[in-house]
Every structure is written in C-alpha cells, then in structure tokens.
C-alpha positions in Angstrom: 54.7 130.8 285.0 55.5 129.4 281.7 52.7 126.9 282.2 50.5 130.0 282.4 52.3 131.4 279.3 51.4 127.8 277.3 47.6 128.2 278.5 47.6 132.0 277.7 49.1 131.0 273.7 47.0 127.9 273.6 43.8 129.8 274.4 44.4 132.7 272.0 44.3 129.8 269.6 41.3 128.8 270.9 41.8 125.2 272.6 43.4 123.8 275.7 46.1 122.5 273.8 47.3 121.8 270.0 44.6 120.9 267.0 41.7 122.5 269.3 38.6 123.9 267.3 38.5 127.9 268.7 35.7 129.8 268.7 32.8 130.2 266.3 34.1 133.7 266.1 37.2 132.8 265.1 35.8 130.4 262.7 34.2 132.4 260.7 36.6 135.2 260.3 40.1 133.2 259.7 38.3 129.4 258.8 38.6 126.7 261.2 42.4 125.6 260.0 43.0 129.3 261.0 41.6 129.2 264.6 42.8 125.9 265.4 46.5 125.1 267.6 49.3 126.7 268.1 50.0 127.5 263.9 46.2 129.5 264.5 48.6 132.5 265.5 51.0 132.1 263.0 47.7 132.7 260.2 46.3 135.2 262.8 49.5 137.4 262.8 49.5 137.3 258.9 45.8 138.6 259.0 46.7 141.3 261.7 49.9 142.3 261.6 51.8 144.3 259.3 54.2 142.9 256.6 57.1 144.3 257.8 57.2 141.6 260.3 60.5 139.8 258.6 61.7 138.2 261.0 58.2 136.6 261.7 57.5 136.0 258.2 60.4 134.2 257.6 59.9 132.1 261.1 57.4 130.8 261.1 57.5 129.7 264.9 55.4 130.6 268.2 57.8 130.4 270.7 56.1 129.6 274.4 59.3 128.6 276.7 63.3 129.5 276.1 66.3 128.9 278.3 70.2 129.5 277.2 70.7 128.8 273.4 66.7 126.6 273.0 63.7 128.1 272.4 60.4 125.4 272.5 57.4 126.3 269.8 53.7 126.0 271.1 54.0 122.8 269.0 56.5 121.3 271.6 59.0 121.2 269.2 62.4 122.6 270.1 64.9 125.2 268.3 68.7 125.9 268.9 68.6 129.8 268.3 71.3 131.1 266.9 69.9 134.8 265.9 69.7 136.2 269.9 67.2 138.3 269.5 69.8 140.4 267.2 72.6 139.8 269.4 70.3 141.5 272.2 71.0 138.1 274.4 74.7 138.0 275.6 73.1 135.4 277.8 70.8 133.4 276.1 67.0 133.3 277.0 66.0 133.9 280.7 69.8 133.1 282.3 69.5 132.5 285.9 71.4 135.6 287.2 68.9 138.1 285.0 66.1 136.5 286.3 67.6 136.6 289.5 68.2 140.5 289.2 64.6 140.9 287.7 63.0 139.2 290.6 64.9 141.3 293.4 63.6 144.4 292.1 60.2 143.3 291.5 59.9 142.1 295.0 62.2 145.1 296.4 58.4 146.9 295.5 60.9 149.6 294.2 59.7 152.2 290.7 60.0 150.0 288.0 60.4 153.7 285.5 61.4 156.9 286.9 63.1 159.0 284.0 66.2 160.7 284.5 65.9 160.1 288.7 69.5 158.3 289.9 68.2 154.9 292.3 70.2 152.5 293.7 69.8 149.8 290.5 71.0 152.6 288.2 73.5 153.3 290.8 75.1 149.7 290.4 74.7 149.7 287.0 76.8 152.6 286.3 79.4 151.2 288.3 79.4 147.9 286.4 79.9 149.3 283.3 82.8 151.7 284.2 84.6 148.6 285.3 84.2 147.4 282.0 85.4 150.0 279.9 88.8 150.3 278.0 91.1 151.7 280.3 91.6 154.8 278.6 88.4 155.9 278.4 86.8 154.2 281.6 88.8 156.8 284.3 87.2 160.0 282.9 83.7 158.9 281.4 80.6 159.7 282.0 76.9 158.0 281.5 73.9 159.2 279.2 70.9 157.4 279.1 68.5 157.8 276.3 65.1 155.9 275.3 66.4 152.3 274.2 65.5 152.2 270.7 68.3 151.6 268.0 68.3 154.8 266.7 67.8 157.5 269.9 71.7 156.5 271.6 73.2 157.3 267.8 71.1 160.5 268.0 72.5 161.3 271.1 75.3 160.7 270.4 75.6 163.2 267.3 73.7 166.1 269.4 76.3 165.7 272.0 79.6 166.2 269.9 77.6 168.9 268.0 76.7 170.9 271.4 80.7 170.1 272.7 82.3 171.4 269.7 79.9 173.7 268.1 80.2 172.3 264.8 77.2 170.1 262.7 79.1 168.2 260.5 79.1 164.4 261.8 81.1 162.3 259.5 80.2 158.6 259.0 82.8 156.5 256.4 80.5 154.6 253.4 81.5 151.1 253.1 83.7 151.5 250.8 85.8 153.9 252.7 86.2 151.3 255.4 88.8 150.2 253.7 89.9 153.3 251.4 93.0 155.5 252.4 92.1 158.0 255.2 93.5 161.3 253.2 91.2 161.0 250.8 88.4 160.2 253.1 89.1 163.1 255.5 91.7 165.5 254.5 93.4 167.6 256.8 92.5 170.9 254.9 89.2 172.5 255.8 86.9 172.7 258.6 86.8 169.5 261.4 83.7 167.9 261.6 81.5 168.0 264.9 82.8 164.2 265.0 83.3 160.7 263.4 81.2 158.1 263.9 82.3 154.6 263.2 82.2 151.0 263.5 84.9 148.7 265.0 82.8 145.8 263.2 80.5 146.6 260.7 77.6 145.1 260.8 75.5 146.0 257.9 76.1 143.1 255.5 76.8 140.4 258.2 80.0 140.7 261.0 82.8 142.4 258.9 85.7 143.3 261.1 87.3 146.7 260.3 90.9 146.3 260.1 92.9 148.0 263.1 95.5 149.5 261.5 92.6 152.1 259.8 91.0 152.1 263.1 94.1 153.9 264.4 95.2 155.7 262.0 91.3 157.4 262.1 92.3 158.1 265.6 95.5 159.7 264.8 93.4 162.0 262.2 90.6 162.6 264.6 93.4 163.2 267.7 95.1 165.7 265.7 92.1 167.7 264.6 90.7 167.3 268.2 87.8 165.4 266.5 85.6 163.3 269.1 85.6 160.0 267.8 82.5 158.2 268.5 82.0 154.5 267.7 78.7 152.5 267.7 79.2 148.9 269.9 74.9 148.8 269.4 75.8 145.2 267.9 79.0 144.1 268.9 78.9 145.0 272.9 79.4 142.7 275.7 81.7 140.6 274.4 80.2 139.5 271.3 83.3 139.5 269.5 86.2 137.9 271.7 86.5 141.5 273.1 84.3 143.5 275.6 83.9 146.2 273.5 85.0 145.4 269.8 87.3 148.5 269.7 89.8 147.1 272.0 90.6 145.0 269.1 92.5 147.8 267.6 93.8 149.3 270.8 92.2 152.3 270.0 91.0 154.8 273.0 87.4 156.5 271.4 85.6 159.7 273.0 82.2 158.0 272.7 80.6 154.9 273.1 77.2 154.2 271.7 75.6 151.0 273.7 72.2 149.2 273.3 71.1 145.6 273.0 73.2 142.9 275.3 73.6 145.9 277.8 70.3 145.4 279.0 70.3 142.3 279.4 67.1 141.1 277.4 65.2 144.2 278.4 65.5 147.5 276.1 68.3 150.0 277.3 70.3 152.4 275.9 73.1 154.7 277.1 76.2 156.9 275.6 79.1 157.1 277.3 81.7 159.5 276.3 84.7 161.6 278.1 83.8 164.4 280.7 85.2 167.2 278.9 82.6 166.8 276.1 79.6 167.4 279.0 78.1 170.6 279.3 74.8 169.7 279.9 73.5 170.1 276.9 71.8 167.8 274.5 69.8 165.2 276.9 67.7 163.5 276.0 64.3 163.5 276.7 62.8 160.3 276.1 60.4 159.1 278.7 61.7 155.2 278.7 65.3 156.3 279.4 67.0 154.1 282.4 64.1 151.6 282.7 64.9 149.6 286.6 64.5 146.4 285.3 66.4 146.5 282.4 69.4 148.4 284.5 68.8 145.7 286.6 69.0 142.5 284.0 72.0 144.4 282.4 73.8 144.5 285.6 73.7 141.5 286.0 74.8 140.4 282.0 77.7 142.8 282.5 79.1 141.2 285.6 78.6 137.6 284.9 80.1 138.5 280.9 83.5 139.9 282.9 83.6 137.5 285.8 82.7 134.5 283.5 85.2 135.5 280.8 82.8 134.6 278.2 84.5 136.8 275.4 87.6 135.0 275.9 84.9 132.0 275.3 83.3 133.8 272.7 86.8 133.9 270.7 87.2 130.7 271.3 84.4 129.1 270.1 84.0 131.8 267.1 87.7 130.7 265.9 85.9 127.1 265.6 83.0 127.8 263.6 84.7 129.6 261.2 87.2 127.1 260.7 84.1 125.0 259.9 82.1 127.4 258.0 85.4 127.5 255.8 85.1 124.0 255.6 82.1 124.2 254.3 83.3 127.4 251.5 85.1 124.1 250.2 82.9 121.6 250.1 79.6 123.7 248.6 80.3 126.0 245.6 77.0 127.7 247.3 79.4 129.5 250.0 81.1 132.7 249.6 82.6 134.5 251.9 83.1 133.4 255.3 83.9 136.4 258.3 83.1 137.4 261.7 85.1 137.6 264.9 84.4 136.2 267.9 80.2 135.1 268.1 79.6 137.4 265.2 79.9 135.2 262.2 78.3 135.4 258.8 78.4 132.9 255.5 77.4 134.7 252.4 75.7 132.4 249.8 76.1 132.7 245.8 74.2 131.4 242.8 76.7 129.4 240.8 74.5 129.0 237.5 72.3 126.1 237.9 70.3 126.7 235.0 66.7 128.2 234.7 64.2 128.1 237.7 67.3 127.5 240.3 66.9 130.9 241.5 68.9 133.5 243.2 71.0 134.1 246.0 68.9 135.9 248.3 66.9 132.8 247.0 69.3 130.0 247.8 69.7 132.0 251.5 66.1 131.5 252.1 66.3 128.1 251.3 69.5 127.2 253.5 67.3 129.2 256.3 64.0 127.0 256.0 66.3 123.8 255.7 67.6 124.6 259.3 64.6 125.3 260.8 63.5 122.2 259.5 66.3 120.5 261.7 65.4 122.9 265.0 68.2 125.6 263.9 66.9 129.2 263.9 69.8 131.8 262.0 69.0 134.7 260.4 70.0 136.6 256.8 71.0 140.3 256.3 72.0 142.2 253.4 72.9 143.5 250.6 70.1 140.8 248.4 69.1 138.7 251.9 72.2 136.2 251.0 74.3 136.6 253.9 73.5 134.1 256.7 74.5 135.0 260.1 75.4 133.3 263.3 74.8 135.3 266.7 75.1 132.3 269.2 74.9 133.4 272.9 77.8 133.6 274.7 77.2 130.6 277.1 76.9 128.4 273.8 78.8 124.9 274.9 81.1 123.2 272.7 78.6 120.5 272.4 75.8 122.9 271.5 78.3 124.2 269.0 79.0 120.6 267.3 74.9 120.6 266.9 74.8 124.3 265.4 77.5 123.3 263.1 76.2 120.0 261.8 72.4 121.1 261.1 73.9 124.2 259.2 76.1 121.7 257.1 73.2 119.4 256.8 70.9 122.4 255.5 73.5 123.9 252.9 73.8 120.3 251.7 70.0 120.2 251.3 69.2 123.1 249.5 72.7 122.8 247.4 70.9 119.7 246.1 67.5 121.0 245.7 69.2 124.0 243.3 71.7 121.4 241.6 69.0 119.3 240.5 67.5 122.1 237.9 71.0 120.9 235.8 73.2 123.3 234.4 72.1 125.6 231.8 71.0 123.9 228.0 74.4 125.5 226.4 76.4 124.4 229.2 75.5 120.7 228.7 76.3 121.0 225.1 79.7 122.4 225.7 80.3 119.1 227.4 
C-alpha cells in the first residue's frame, strides 16, 4: 500500500521515481524543472492551489510514508514531526491499534457514513469516551455529534445552551481577561448569559495554561447564576497536556465539553458532550458528515490505548523535560522569549534583540528557526500574534530518545539562525557607544 502511494506521487510528477522528465504536457505548462521528481508537486501546488495553504507554503515537503513521530518525503528523506497534524495525532502517524480499528470495519463490509443512525462502532465509541470523562460530569452526560470541522462542535455548542436556557448571550473572556478579576469580567448584576465558553489552555498564541484558581472561581460565578459552563478541549483533548481533558487540571466540573481533533483518531470527528438536564432535543445538528464509522472507529481505539497506556501521565512527563530544556535555551539565546505549555503542548516565542539593519523581525527570526529545522529533518510549526511563537505538539508515544533528537535539532537551529541575524552587527550608534 504505501508502495502504491510512492508510485501514485511519483507518477503525478511524471516519472517512475525522483529527477524523471514528466510529460510533454507538463512541460510546457510548468517547465521541465516543474514536472520533474518529487519537488514537481511542490511547484505544481504553488500553480494550483490557493495561497492560503500556510502550512504548505512554509513546508515545503511531499510526505509519501509516516509512522509514530517520522514522516518520509517523496525525496526519501526523513522528518521527526513535531506539529501532529495540529495536535489531531494523539498517536502519531498510522499507530497500529487505528489501523487495526480502520481495517475491521472496512472488512466488517459495514456503512462507512450513516448520519445520525446509532451502529455498533458508534456504540463503542460512546462508551469509551464516558469512561474517560471527569467524574463529575461523566455519570450524567450525554453525546452530540456534529460535522467535524473546527468550528460546527463550538456552534453546537452555543445553540445548545441557548435552546436550554432561553437566553442568546454566550460569553467568551478576551485574552486579557484570562487573567483579569472575574467581577469585573462578569458581574453579578444584570441578566446571565445563555453560557460561558472558555479555555482550560489557551491556545491562540501557542499553549498558555489558564491558571486554576480563575478556572474555579469562573465556576463558582457560573454555579451561582446557574450558567452552563462550556469549555473547548478542540486542542488540548486526549491527554495532550498531562491530563485527559485539560480542565481536570483545575478540578473544575464543566456542563459542556467541546471535542474534535485527537478524538478521532487521525480521521475528522466532532462531538459535544454536556449534562442531561441541558437536552431537550433541540439544536442538532444537521451536518451530513456527523459520526463518520471510521473515524468513530480510529477514535476508539486512540481513546482506549491513551487511558490504558497512561500516555498523559507520559505526556507530563516528557513535557516537564522539554521545557526545562527550552528554558535552557531562554538562557543561552537572547532570541528566546517566553517559554510555556503543559504537558505535550509547548511553545517558545522568539524576539528581535536589535541586530542592526536588514536582521529582520520576529515573525522573521521564527521563520528562520523553522526552515533551520527542517533542514535538520525537524518539522514544528509557528502561531501568533506576528508568526513568532514556535510550537511543539509531539505525539504522545514520543520516546525519550526521540525527545533527546527533537531537543537537539531545535537547539542546533536557534543557534543557526541566532548567528545568521547576529552577523548583520549591532546597529551604527550602538558600535559607537562602545
């Protein structure tokens, strides 16, 4: 099968292999350096494919084969990937046990979609996740599915504690109330909101951790005003940060769960899960892709190894360790800002120390640090606010000793473009205060 996939990449380049000629058609509409080998589809993606494409713009990489933490390129060169596909792969790339689940029901010859009807691989899945809810929520919750996008669970979401309490108002803190006092943020006076809707780590600018005491002290608001509280684990579910779900962190008990990404398993899937006093029936969704069987299936699967495994006991573990290097590093380079994350949600912000004219920004630096890695077969990714925060979303099977690499081509790469940027000098009137 992968062999296939190589052949199928290979001859969209147009050759058998790398450096083949392609067609004549090819040839003349993208130029023979276009049509030829694997980095052909890298120039024919720029030609076709919109702009938007970040993540492809920035890697330039045509990935043909991928297991655990490597991904190899078309080129045959190999990549530790640290990005998972946005945190989507708990697992890695094609783990035995999703593959495993994948293959059952293709062979089972069961519906792969049937929206909104309840079959056994939904069945199992349901009952997988309850187990792995915080207690407090998991013995009276119920499961909503919804088309597996990022934005149709947070929609659902917000249409279901509107229908439950008959009010519209959803209130979402700004960043910088994440850390303001709640009485100004949401006084007491005045009419509740239809519900609150937060994150237990925010991910926005890179892996920020909201502190817990805020976390419950919202709850005790929210509580007292019979507000559901409804946090989004889109990013930080499955044990991506040390905890299952990253609101057992703080203790804290919420009415609504938004899930996506590692819950599928790889595949796209989406569900809310909230307390059964807040279902009437109304607000479901209607998406068409809602509760797809092999994604059910793969996320089964994620979710059981995950608890049985105790990988976000190991994902605690391992995160404490890079960020102890990554601080390290905050040291060493005058490059490196601010270092935070919890368990396999890390990010490393980078600065601009004035280097003097031409040595660019920090969004520009980022870039840099993020081409020097790829250089040395590490893929990591940059988020806002300017593109300067770097951040590390390891799977959460990453060994020690894949960790020891990770750490040491990311050192290796800040050190690399830290020197590039140094040697523009410091600024003219800098050198003549000295």
């Amino acid at each position: 099968m992968v062999e296939a996939a190589y052949e199928v990449i290979t001859a969209a380049a147009g050759s058998a292999g790398p450096g083949g000629a392609g067609t004549e058609g090819e040839r003349a509409e993208f130029g023979d350096s276009a049509a030829a080998g694997p980095g052909g589809a890298v120039r024919r993606r720029q030609a076709r494919e919109s702009a938007a494409r970040t993540y492809a713009r920035a890697l330039p990489v045509v990935p043909v084969r991928a297991r655990g933490l490597t991904i190899e390129d078309a080129d045959g060169r190999r990549y530790l990937d640290c990005s998972s596909g946005a945190g989507s792969l708990a697992l890695g790339h094609n783990h035995p046990v999703v593959l495993e689940a994948i293959r059952k029901v293709l062979d089972s010859g069961a519906p792969l979609q049937v929206t909104g009807l309840t079959t056994p691989v939904e069945d199992a899945f349901v009952a997988e996740l309850l187990r792995t809810l915080p207690p407090g929520l998991a013995g009276h919750a119920r499961v909503r599915f919804c088309g597996p996008g990022g934005t149709e669970p947070v929609a659902t979401a917000v249409a279901l504690v509107r229908a439950a309490t008959g009010r519209a108002r959803v209130v979402t803190p700004t960043e910088a109330q994440y850390a303001a006092d709640l009485a100004t943020c949401w006084p007491e006076a005045g009419e509740a909101p239809a519900g609150v809707l937060v994150e237990a780590v925010r991910g926005e600018c890179g892996p920020r951790p909201v502190p817990g005491t805020w976390l419950r002290g919202l709850r005790r608001i929210t509580e007292r005003r019979s507000v559901p509280l409804v946090v989004d684990e889109t990013e930080t579910g499955v044990g991506r940060t040390g905890a299952f779900w990253a609101v057992e962190h703080s203790g804290v008990n919420p009415d609504v769960l938004v899930l996506s990404k590692a819950i599928g398993g790889s595949l796209p899937l989406a569900a809310v899960v909230h307390r059964a006093d807040l279902d009437d029936g109304r607000a479901a969704g209607a998406a068409a892709f809602r509760g797809n069987q092999l994604a059910l299936a793969a996320g089964t699967a994620t979710l059981a190894h995950v608890r049985a495994h105790r990988l976000a006991e190991h994902a605690a573990r391992v995160g404490a360790r890079i960020l102890a290097r990554l601080r390290g590093l905050a040291g060493e380079f005058a490059c490196v800002g601010a270092v935070r994350g919890c368990g396999l949600a890390i990010a490393m912000e980078l600065t601009a120390p004035d280097c003097g004219p031409g040595a660019g920004t920090a969004g520009e630096l980022a870039a840099a640090v993020q081409r020097e890695c790829l250089r040395r077969g590490l893929i990591v990714d940059l988020t806002r606010p300017a593109g300067n925060v770097l951040r590390l979303l390891p799977p959460l099977i990453v060994t020690e000793e894949q960790t020891s690499a990770v750490l040491d081509r990311l050192a290796d790469a800040v050190q690399a473009a830290e020197r590039s940027r140094a040697d523009h000098g410091p600024p003219p009137e800098a050198r003549t205060a000295r």
